[in-house]
TORPA-4810 file (N, C-alpha, C, O; in nm, 3 decimals):
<nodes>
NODE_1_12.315_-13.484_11.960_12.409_-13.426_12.053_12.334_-13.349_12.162_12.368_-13.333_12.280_X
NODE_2_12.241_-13.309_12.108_12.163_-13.219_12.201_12.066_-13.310_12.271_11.970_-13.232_12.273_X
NODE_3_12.017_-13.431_12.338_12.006_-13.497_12.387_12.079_-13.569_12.506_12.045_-13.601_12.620_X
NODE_4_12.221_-13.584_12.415_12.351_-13.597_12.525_12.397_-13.535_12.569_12.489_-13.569_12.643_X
NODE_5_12.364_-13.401_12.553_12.355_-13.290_12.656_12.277_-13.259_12.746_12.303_-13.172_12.830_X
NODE_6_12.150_-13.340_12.742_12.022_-13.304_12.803_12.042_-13.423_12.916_12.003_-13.421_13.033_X
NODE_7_12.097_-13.502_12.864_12.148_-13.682_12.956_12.234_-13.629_13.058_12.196_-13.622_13.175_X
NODE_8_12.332_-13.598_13.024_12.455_-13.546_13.113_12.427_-13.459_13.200_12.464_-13.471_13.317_X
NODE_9_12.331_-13.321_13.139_12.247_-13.262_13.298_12.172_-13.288_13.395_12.164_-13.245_13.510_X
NODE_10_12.082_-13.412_13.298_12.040_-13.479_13.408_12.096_-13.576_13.509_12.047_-13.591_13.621_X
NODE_11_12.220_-13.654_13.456_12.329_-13.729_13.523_12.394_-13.659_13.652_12.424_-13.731_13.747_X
NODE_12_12.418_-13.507_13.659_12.445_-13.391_13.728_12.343_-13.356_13.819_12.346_-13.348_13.942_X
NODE_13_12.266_-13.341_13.750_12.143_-13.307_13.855_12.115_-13.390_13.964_12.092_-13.344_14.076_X
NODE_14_12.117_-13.590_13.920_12.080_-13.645_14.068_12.258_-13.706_14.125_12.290_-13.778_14.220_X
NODE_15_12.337_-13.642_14.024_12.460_-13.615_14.110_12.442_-13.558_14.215_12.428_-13.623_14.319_X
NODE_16_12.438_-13.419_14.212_12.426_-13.305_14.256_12.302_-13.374_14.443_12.327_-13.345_14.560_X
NODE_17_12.194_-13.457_14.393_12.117_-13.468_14.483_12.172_-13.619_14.563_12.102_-13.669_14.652_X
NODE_18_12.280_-13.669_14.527_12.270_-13.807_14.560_12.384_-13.774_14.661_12.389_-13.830_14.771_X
NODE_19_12.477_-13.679_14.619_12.619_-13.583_14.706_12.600_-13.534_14.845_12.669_-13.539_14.946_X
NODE_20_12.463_-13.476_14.811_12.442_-13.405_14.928_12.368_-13.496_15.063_12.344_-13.459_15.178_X
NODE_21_12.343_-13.647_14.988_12.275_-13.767_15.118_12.113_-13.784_15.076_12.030_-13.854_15.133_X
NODE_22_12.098_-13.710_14.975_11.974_-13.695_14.943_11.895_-13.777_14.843_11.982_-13.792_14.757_X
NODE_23_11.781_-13.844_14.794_11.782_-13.891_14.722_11.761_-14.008_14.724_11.714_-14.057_14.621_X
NODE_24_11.787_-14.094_14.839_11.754_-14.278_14.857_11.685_-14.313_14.748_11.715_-14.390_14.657_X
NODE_25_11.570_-14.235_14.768_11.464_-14.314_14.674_11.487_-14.318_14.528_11.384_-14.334_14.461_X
NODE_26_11.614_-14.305_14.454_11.651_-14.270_14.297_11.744_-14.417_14.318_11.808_-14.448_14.218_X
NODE_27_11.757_-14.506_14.434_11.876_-14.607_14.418_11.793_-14.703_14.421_11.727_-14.726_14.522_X
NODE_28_11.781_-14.778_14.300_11.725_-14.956_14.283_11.764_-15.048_14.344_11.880_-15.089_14.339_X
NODE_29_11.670_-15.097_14.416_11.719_-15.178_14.543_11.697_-15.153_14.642_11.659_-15.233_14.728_X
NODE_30_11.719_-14.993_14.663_11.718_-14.964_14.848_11.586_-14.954_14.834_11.515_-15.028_14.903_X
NODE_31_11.509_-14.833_14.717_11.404_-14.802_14.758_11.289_-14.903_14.796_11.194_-14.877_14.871_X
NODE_32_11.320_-15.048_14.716_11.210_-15.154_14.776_11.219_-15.238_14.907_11.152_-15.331_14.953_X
NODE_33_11.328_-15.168_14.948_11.365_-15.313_15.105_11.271_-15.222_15.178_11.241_-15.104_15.164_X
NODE_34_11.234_-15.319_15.262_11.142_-15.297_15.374_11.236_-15.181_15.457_11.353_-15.157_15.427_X
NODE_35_11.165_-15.117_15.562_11.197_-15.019_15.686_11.333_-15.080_15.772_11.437_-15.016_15.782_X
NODE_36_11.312_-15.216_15.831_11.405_-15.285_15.870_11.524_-15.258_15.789_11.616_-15.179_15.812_X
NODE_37_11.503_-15.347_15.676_11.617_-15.369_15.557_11.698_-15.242_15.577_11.818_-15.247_15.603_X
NODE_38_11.621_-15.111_15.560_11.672_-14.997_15.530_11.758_-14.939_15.650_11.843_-14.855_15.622_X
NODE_39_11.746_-14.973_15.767_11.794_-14.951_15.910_11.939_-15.015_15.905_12.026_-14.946_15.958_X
NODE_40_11.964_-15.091_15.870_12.084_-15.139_15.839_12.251_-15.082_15.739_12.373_-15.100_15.734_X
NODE_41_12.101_-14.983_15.658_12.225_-14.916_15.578_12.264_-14.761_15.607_12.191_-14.682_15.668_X
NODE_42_12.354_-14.739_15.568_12.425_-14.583_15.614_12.402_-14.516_15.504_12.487_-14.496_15.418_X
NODE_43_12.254_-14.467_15.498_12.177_-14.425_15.354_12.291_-14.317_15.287_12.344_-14.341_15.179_X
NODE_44_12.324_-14.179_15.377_12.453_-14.114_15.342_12.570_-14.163_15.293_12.629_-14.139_15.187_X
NODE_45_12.591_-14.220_15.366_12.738_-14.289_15.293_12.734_-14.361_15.123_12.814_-14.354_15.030_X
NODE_46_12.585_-14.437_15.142_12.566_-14.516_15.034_12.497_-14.380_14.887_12.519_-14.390_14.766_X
NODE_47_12.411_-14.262_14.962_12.395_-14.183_14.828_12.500_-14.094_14.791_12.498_-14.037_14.681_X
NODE_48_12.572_-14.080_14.856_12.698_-14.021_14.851_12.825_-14.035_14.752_12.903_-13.964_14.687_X
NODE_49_12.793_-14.194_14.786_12.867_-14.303_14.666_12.816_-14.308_14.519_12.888_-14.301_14.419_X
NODE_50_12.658_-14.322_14.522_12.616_-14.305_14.408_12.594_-14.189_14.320_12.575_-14.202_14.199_X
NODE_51_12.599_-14.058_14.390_12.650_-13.933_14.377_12.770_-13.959_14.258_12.773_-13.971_14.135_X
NODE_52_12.837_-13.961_14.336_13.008_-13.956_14.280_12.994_-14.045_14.125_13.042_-14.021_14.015_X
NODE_53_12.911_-14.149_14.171_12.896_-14.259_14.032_12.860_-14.229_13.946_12.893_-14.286_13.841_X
NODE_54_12.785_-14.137_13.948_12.697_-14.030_13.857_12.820_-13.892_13.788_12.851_-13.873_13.670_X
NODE_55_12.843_-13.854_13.850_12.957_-13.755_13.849_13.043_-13.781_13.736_13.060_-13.704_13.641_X
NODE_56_13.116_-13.939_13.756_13.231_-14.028_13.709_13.137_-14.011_13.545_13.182_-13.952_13.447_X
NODE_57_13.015_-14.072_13.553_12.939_-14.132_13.457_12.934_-14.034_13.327_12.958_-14.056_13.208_X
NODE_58_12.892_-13.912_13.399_12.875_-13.776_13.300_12.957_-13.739_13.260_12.952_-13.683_13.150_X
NODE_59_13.112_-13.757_13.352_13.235_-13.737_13.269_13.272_-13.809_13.151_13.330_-13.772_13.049_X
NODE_60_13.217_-13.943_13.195_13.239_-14.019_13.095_13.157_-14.002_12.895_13.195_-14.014_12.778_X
NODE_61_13.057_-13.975_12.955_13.003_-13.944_12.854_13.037_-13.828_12.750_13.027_-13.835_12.628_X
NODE_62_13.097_-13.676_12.855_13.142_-13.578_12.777_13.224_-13.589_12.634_13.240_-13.517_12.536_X
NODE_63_13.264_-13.713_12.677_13.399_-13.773_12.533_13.297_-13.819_12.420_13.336_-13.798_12.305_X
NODE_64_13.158_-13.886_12.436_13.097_-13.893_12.345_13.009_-13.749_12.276_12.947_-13.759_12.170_X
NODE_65_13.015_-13.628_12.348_12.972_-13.556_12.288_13.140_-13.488_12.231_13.140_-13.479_12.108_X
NODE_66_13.222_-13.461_12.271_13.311_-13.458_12.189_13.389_-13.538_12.054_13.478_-13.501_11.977_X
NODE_67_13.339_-13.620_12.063_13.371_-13.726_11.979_13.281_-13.668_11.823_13.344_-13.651_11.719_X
NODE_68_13.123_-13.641_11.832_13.020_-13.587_11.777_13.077_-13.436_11.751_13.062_-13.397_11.636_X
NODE_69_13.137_-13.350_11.839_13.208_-13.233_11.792_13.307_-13.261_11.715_13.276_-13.234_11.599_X
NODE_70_13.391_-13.293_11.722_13.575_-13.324_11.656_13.538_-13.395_11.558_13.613_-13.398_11.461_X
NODE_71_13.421_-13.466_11.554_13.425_-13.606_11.453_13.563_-13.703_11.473_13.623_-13.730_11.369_X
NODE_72_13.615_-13.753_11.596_13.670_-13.874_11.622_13.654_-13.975_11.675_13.703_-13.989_11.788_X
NODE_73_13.597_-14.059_11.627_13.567_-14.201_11.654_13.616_-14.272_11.768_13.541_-14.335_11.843_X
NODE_74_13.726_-14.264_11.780_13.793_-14.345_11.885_13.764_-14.237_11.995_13.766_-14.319_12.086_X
NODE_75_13.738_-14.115_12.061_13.681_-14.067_12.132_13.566_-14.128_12.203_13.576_-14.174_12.317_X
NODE_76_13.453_-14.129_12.132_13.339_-14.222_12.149_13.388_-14.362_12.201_13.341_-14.388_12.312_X
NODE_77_13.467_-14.457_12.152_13.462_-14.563_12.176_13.592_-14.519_12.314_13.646_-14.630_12.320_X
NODE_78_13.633_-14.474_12.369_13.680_-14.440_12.516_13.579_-14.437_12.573_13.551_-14.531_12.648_X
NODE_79_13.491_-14.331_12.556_13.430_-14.248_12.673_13.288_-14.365_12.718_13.212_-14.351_12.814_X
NODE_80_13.286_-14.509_12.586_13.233_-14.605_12.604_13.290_-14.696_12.661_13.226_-14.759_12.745_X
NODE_81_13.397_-14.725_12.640_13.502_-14.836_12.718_13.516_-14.767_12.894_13.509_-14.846_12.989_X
NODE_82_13.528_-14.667_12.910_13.551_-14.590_13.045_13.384_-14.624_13.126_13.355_-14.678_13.232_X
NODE_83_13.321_-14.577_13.041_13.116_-14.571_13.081_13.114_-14.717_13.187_13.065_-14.724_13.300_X
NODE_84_13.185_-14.829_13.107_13.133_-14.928_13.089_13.220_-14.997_13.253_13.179_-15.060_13.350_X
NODE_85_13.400_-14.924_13.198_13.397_-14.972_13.339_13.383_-14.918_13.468_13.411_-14.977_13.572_X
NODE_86_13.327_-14.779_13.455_13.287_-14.724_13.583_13.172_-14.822_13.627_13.153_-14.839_13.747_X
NODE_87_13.102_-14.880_13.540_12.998_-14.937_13.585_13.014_-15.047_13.674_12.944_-15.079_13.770_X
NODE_88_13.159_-15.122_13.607_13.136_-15.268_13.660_13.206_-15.257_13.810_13.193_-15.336_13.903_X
NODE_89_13.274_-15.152_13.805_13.391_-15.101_13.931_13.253_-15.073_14.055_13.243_-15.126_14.166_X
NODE_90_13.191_-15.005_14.012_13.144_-14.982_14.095_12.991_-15.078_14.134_12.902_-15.045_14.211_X
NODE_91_13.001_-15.174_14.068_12.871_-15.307_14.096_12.999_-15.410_14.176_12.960_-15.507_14.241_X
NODE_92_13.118_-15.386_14.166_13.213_-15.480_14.238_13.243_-15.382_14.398_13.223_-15.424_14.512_X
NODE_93_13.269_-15.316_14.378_13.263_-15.213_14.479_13.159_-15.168_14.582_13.179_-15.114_14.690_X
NODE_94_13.026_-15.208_14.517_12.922_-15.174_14.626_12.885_-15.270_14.667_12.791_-15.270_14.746_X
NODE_95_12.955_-15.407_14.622_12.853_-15.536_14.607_12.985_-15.658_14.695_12.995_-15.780_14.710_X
NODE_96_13.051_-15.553_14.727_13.140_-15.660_14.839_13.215_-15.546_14.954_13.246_-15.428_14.939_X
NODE_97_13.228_-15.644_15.076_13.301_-15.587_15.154_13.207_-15.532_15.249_13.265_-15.466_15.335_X
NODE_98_13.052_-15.539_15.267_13.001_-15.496_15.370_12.987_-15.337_15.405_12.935_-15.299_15.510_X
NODE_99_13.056_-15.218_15.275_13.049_-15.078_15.309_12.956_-14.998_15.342_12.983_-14.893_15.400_X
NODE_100_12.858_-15.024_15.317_12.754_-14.953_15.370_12.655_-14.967_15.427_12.545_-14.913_15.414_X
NODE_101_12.720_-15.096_15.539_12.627_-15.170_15.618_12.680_-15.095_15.776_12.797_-15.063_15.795_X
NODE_102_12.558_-15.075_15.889_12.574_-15.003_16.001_12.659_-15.065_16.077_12.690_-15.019_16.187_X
</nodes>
């Protein structure tokens, strides 16, 4: 538990840095495109997003450290079913529609 506590601050922490526009270099993908590549994207807008993703993420997880408090099972398996689709929401979400292109 005390690990998934240590996860979740750190989930916060490059929350906390991804919110404020800060941070590019923590997003897989951007950090390897060339200078060009990178001119194209609205780095703010896009760490901003991943900010928030992070945010969503740690919430999500809180249910598994409650789950480990309460001892309820089906807790855990939410805060895993939720984990799972913040994930895919937001690989569909960043990955169409052109949003964070200049």
């Amino acid at each position: 538990m005390i690990i998934m506590l240590i996860m979740i601050g750190v989930f916060i922490l490059i929350g906390i840095v991804l919110i404020n526009g800060k941070g590019s270099f923590l997003i897989a993908g951007y950090n390897t495109m060339s200078p060009e590549e990178k001119e194209k994207y609205d780095t703010v807008s896009l760490c901003k997003c991943m900010g928030k993703m992070m945010f969503a993420l740690s919430f999500s997880m809180l249910f598994w450290v409650f789950s480990e408090i309460y001892e309820i099972d089906w807790l855990f398996v939410f805060g895993f079913v939720l984990f799972i689709g913040i994930v895919v929401f937001m690989l569909i979400y960043m990955n169409t529609g052109n949003r964070f292109k200049k």
